[in-house]
C-alpha beads as a LAMMPS data file, in Angstrom:
LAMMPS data file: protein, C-alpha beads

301 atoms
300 bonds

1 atom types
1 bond types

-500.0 500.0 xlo xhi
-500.0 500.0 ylo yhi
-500.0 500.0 zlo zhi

Masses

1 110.0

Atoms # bond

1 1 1 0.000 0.000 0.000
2 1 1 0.680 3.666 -0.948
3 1 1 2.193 5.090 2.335
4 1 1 0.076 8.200 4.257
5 1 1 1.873 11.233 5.702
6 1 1 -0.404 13.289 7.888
7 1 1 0.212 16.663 8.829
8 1 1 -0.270 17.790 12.568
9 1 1 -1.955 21.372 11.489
10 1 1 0.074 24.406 13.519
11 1 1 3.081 26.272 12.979
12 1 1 4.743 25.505 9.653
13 1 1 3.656 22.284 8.816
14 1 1 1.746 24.424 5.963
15 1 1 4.342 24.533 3.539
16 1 1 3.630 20.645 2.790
17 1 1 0.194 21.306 2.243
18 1 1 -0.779 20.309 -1.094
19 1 1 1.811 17.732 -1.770
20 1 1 0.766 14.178 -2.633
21 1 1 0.855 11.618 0.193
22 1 1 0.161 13.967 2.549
23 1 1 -2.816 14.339 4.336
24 1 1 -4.456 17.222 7.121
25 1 1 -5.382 15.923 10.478
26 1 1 -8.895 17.438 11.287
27 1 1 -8.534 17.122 14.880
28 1 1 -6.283 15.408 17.767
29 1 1 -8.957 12.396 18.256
30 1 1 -8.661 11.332 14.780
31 1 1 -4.730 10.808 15.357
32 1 1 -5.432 9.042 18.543
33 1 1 -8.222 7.005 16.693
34 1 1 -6.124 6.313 13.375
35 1 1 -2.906 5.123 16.251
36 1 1 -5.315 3.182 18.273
37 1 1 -6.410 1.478 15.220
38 1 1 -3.124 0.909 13.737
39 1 1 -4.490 2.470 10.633
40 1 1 -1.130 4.753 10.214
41 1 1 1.317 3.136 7.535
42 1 1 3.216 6.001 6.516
43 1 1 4.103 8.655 9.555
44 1 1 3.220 11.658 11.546
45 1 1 4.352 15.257 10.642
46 1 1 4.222 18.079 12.785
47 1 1 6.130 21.553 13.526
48 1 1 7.520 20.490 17.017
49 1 1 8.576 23.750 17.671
50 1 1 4.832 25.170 17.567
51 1 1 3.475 25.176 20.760
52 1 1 0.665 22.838 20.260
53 1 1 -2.290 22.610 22.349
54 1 1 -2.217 19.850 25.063
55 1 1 -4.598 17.316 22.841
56 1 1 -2.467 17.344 20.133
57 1 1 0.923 17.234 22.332
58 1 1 -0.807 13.623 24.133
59 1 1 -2.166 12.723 21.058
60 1 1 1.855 12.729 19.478
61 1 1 2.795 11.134 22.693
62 1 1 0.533 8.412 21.596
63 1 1 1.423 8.123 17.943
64 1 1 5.122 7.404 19.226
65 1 1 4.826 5.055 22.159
66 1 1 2.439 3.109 19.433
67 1 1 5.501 2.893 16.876
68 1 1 4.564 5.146 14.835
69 1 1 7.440 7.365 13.570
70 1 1 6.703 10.993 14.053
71 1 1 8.830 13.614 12.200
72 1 1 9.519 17.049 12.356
73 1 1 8.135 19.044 9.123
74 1 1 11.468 20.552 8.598
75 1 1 13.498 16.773 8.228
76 1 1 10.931 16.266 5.212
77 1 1 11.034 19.159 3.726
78 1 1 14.709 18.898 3.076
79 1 1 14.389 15.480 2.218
80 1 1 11.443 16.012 -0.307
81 1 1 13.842 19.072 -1.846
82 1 1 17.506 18.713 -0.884
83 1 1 17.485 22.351 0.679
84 1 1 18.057 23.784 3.901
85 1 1 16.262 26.921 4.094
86 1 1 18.190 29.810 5.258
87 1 1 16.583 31.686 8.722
88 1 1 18.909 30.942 11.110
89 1 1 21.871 28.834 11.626
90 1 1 20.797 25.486 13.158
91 1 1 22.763 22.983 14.623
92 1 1 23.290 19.348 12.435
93 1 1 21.954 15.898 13.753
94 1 1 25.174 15.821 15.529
95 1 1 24.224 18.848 17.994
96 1 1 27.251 21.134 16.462
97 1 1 27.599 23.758 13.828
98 1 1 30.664 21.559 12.951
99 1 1 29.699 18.689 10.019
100 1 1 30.051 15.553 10.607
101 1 1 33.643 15.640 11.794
102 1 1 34.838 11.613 12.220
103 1 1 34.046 11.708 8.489
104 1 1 36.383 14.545 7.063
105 1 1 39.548 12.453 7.336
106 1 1 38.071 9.319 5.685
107 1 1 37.059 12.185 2.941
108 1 1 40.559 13.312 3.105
109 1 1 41.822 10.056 2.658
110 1 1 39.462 9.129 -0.389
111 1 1 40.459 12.854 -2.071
112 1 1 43.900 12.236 -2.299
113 1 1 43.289 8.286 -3.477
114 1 1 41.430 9.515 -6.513
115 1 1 43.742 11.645 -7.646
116 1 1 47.105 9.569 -7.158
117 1 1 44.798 6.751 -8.923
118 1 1 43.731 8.479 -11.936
119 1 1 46.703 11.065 -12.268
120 1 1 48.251 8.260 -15.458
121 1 1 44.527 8.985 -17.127
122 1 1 44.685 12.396 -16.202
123 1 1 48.336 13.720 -16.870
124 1 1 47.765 12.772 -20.667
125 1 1 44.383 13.899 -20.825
126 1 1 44.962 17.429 -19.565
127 1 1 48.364 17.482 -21.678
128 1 1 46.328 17.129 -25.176
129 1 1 43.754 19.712 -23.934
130 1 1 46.668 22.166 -23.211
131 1 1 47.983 21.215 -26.855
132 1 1 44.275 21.988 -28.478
133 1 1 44.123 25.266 -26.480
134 1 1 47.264 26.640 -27.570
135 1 1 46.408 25.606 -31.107
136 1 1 43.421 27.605 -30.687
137 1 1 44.361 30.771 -30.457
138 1 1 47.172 32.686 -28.495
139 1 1 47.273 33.236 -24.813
140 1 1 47.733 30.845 -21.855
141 1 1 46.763 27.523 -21.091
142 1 1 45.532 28.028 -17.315
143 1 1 43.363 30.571 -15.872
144 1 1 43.577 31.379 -12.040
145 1 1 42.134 33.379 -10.051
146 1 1 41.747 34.279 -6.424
147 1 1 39.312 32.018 -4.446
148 1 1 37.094 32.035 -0.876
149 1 1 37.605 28.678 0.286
150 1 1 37.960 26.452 3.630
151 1 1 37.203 28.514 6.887
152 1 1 37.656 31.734 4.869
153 1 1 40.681 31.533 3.536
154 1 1 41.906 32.884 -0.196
155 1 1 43.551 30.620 -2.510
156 1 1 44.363 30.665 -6.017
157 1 1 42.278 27.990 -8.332
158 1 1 43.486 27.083 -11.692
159 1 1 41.198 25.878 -14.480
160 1 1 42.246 25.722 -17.853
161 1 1 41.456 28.765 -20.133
162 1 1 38.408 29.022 -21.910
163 1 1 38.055 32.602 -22.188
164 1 1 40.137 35.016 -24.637
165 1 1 42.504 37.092 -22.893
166 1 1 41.201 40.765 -21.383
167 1 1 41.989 43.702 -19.530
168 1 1 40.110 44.517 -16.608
169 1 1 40.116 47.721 -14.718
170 1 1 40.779 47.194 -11.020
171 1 1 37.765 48.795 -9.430
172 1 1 35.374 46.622 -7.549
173 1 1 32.704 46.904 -10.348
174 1 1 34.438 45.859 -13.416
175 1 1 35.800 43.125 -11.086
176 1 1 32.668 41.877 -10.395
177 1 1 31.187 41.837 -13.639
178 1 1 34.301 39.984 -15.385
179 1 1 33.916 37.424 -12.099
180 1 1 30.129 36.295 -14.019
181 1 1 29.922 34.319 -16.579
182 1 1 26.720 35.566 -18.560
183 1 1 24.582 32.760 -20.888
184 1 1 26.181 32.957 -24.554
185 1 1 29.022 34.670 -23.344
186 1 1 31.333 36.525 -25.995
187 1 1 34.568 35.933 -24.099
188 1 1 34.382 32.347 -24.636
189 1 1 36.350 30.526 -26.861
190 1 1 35.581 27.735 -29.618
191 1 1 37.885 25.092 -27.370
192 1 1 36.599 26.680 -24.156
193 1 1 32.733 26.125 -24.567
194 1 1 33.390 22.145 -25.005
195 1 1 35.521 22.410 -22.270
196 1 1 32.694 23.964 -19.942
197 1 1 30.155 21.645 -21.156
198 1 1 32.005 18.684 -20.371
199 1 1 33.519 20.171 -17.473
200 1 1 37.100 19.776 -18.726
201 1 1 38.300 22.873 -17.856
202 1 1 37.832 21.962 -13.855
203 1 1 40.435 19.204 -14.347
204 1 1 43.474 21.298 -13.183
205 1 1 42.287 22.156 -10.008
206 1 1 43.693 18.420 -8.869
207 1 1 46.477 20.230 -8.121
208 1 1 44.513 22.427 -5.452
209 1 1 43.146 19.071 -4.085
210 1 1 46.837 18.003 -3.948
211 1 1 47.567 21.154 -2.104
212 1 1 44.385 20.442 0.221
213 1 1 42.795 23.673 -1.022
214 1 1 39.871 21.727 -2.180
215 1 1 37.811 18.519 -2.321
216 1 1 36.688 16.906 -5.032
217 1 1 32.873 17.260 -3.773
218 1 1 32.086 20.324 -1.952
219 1 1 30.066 23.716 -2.097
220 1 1 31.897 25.557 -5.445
221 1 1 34.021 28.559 -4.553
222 1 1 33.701 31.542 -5.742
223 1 1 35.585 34.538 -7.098
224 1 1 36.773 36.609 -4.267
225 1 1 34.730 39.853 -5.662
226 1 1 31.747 37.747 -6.120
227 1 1 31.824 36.152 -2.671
228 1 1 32.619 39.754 -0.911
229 1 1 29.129 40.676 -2.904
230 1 1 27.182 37.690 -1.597
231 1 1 28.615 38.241 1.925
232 1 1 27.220 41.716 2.127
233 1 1 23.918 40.538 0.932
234 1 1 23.091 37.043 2.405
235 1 1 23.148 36.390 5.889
236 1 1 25.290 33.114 7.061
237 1 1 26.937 33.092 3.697
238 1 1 30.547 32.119 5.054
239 1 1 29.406 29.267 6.799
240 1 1 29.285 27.754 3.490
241 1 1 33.129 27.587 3.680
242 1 1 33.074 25.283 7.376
243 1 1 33.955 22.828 4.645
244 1 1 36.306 22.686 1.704
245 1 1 35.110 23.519 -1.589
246 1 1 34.739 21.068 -4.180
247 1 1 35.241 20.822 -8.107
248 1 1 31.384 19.692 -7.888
249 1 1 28.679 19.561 -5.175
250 1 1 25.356 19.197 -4.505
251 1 1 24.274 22.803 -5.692
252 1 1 25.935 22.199 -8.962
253 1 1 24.188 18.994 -9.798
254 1 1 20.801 20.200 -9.109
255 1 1 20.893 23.698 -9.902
256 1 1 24.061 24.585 -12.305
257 1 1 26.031 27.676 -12.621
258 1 1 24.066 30.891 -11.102
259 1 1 25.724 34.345 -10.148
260 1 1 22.812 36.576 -9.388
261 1 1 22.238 37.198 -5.702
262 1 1 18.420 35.387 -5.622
263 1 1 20.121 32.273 -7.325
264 1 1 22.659 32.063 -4.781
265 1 1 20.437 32.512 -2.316
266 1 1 18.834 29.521 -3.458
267 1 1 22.330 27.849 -4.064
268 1 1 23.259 28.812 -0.169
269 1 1 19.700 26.115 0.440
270 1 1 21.456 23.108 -1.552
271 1 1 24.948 24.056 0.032
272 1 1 23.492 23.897 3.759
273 1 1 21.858 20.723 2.922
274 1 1 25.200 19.199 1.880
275 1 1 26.998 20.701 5.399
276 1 1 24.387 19.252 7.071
277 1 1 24.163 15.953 5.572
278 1 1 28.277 15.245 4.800
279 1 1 28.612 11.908 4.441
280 1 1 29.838 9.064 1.746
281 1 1 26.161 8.001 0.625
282 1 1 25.877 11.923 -0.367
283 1 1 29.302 12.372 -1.995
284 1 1 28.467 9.333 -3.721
285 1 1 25.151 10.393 -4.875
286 1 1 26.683 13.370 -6.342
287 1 1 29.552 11.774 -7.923
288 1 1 27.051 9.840 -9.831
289 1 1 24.507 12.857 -10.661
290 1 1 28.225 14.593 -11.760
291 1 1 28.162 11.865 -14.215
292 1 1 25.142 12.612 -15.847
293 1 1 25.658 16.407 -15.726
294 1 1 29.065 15.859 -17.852
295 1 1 27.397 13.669 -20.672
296 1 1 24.539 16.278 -20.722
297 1 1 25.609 18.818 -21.248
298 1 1 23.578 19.982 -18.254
299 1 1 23.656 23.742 -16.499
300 1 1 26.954 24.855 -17.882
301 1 1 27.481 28.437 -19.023

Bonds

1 1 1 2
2 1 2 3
3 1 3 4
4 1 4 5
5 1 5 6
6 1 6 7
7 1 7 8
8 1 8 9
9 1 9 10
10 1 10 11
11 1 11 12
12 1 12 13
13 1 13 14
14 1 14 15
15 1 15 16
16 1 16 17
17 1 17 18
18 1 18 19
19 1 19 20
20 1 20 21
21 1 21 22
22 1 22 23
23 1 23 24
24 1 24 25
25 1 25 26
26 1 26 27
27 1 27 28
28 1 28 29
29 1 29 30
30 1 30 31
31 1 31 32
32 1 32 33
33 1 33 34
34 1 34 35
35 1 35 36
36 1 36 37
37 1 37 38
38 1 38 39
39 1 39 40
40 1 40 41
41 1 41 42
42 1 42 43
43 1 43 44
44 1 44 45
45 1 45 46
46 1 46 47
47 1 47 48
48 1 48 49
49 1 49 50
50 1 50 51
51 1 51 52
52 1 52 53
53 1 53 54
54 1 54 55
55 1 55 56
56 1 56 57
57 1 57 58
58 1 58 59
59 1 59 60
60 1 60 61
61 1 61 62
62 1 62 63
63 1 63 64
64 1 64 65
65 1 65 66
66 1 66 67
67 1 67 68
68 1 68 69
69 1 69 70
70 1 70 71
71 1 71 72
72 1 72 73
73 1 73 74
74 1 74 75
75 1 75 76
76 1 76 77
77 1 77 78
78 1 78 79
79 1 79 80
80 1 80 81
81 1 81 82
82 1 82 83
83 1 83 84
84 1 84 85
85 1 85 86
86 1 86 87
87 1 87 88
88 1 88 89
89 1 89 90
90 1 90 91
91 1 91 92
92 1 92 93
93 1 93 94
94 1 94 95
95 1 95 96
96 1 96 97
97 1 97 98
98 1 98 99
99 1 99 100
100 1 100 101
101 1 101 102
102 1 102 103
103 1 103 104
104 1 104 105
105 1 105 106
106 1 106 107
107 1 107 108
108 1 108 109
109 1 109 110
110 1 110 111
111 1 111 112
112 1 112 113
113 1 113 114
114 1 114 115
115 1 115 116
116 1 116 117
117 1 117 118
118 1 118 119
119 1 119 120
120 1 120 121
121 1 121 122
122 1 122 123
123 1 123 124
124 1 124 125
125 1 125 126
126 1 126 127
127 1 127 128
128 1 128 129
129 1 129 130
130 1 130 131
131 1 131 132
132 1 132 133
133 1 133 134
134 1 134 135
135 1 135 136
136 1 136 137
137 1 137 138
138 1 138 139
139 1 139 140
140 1 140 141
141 1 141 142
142 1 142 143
143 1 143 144
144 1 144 145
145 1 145 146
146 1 146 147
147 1 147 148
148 1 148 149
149 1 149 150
150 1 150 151
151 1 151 152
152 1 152 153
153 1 153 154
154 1 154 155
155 1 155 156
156 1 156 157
157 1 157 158
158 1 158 159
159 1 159 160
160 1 160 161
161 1 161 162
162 1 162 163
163 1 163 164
164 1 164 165
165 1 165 166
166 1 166 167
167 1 167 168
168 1 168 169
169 1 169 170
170 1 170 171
171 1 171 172
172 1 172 173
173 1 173 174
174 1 174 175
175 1 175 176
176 1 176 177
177 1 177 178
178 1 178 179
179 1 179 180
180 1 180 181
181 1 181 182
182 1 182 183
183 1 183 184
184 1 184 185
185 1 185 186
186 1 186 187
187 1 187 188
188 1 188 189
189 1 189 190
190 1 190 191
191 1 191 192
192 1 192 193
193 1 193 194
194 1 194 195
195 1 195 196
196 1 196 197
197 1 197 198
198 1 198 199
199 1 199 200
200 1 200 201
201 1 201 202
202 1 202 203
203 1 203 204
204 1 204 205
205 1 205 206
206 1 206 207
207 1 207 208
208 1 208 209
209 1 209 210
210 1 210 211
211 1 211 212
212 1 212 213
213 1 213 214
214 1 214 215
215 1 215 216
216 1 216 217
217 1 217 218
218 1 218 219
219 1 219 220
220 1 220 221
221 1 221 222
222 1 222 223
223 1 223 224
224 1 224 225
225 1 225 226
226 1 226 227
227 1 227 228
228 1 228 229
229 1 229 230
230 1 230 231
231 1 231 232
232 1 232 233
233 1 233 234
234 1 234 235
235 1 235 236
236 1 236 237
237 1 237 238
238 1 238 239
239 1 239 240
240 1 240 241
241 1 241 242
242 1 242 243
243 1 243 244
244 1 244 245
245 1 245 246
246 1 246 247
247 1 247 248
248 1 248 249
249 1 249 250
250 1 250 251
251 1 251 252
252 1 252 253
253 1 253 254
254 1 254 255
255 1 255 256
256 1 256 257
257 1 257 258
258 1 258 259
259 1 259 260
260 1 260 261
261 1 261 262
262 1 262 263
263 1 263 264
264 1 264 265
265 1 265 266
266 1 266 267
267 1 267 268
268 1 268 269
269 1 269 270
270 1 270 271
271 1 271 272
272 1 272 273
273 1 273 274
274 1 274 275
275 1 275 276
276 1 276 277
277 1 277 278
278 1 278 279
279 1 279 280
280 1 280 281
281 1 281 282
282 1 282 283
283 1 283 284
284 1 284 285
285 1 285 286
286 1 286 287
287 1 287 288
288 1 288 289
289 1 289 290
290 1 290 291
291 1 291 292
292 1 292 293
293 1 293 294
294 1 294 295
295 1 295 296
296 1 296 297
297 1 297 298
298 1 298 299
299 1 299 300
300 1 300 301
C-alpha cells in the first residue's frame, strides 16, 4: 500500500500542504483514533517547535509510544527538496555547527586516493587539452584566479582557459562583472565552450586538491569579488566555507552555474543541505549525478 503522511496542522507544517501523500489531520482524536487502530502506515508530521495545544501534544505522545514514527516538518522538507532553508543557523543531527567531523579524514583520505589513482589517465588527458588550447588561439593555457575557500581563507584555483585574454580595470565593479559568466558569453572561446560543457576545464584544479585547497565534492568557490558581494547581501553566507570547496557539489548537480544574488540565495539552500548531511552516501550520490551532468551537457554556461 501507498504510504500516508499526515500533517499535525500548527506552525509551519503548511508549507507541505498540497503535496501528494500527505494528508491534514482534522482534529487530535482522529490521530489518537487512526494510532489506536493501527491504521497509520506512513508517519506523523508536525512543527515540534509550535506550541501545540495539550490534545495534540498527548495525542503525538501516543502516535510514538504506538511505533509510529513521528517527524519534524522541517526533516521532510529537506528530504522532499535537498534544501536547507536559510533563517537561522541550526545545529546538524550531531548537535554542532561543525559537520560531521569523524568523516572529514576518511574524505581526506578518499580525495587524495582519486587523484594519485587516476593522475596516469589524467596527466595525458589534460596534456592534449593544453595542446588543443594553444592551437586555438594565443594566450595561456591556465586561468587562475583568487578564491574564498575552507574557513575563509583565499587561494588561487586554476582551471584551464576558456576565455580570450582581457583587460580589466581594477575597481570593484568591473571586477565583479568579469567574475560572471553571462549565458552565450562573448569571451568564450571555440575550445573553451566544449571544455565547460564537459567540465574539462575543472580538471586542473587536482592540483589544489593536492595542495588540500579543495575537495573533489564540496560547495563551489567563488571569485573573491563575487563572494565579498554575496557576503554583504546574504546572511550566514561564510558558513558555506566550514567545509572545503569542491570541483562539484550538490548545488551544482541540481541547480548549475548561477551568479545573481536570488540564485545564490537559493544555491546557499542546496549548500546547507550538503553541510548538514556530509557523508559518503551523499558524496556518492553526487559523484554519480556529476556523471550525468558531464554527458549532458547539463547547467553549464
Amino acid at each position: 500500500p501507498r504510504l500516508v503522511h499526515y500533517l499535525v496542522p500548527g506552525g509551519d507544517v503548511s508549507r507541505l500542504e498540497g503535496r501528494g501523500g500527505f494528508v491534514v489531520l482534522k482534529s487530535a482524536s482522529e490521530l489518537e483514533t487512526l494510532s489506536a487502530n493501527e491504521e497509520i502506515e506512513g508517519s506523523v508530521v508536525a512543527d515540534l517547535h509550535h506550541d501545540h495545544p495539550p490534545q495534540w501534544a498527548k495525542a503525538l505522545a501516543t502516535a510514538s509510544l504506538k511505533g509510529i514514527p513521528v517527524y519534524h516538518f522541517r526533516l521532510i522538507e529537506e528530504t522532499l527538496t535537498g534544501e536547507v532553508r536559510v533563517t537561522h543557523l541550526r545545529e546538524n543531527e550531531f548537535g554542532t555547527l561543525i559537520p560531521n567531523s569523524p568523516y572529514r579524514p576518511f574524505k581526506r583520505a578518499i580525495d587524495l586516493s582519486l587523484v594519485l589513482s587516476l593522475a596516469p589517465v589524467f596527466i595525458p588527458l589534460m596534456a592534449i587539452i593544453a595542446l588543443v588550447i594553444r592551437l586555438d588561439g594565443g594566450g595561456g593555457v591556465f586561468f587562475r584566479q583568487e578564491r574564498l575557500g575552507y574557513r575563509g581563507r583565499f587561494f588561487t584555483m586554476v582551471k584551464f582557459r576558456t576565455m580570450r585574454d582581457r583587460e580589466v580595470a581594477q575597481n570593484t565593479a568591473s571586477l565583479r562583472n568579469d567574475a560572471v559568466t553571462q549565458d552565450e558569453d562573448e569571451r568564450i572561446t571555440r575550445v573553451g565552450r566544449w571544455l565547460r560543457k564537459t567540465r574539462m576545464d575543472e580538471l586542473p584544479q587536482v592540483w589544489n586538491i593536492l595542495k588540500g585547497e579543495m575537495s573533489w565534492i564540496g560547495p563551489r568557490p567563488e571569485a573573491a569579488e563575487l563572494a565579498k558581494w554575496y557576503e554583504e547581501e546574504l546572511p550566514f553566507y561564510t558558513y558555506r566555507h566550514i567545509v572545503q570547496p569542491g570541483i562539484t557539489g550538490w548545488a551544482q548537480v541540481n541547480q548549475g552555474h548561477v551568479s545573481a544574488v536570488d540564485d545564490v540565495k537559493k544555491k546557499l539552500r542546496f549548500d546547507f543541505y550538503y553541510i548538514k548531511n556530509l557523508s559518503l552516501w551523499l558524496d556518492v550520490l553526487i559523484a554519480l549525478k556529476t556523471i550525468r551532468v558531464i554527458l549532458g551537457g547539463i547547467g553549464a554556461k
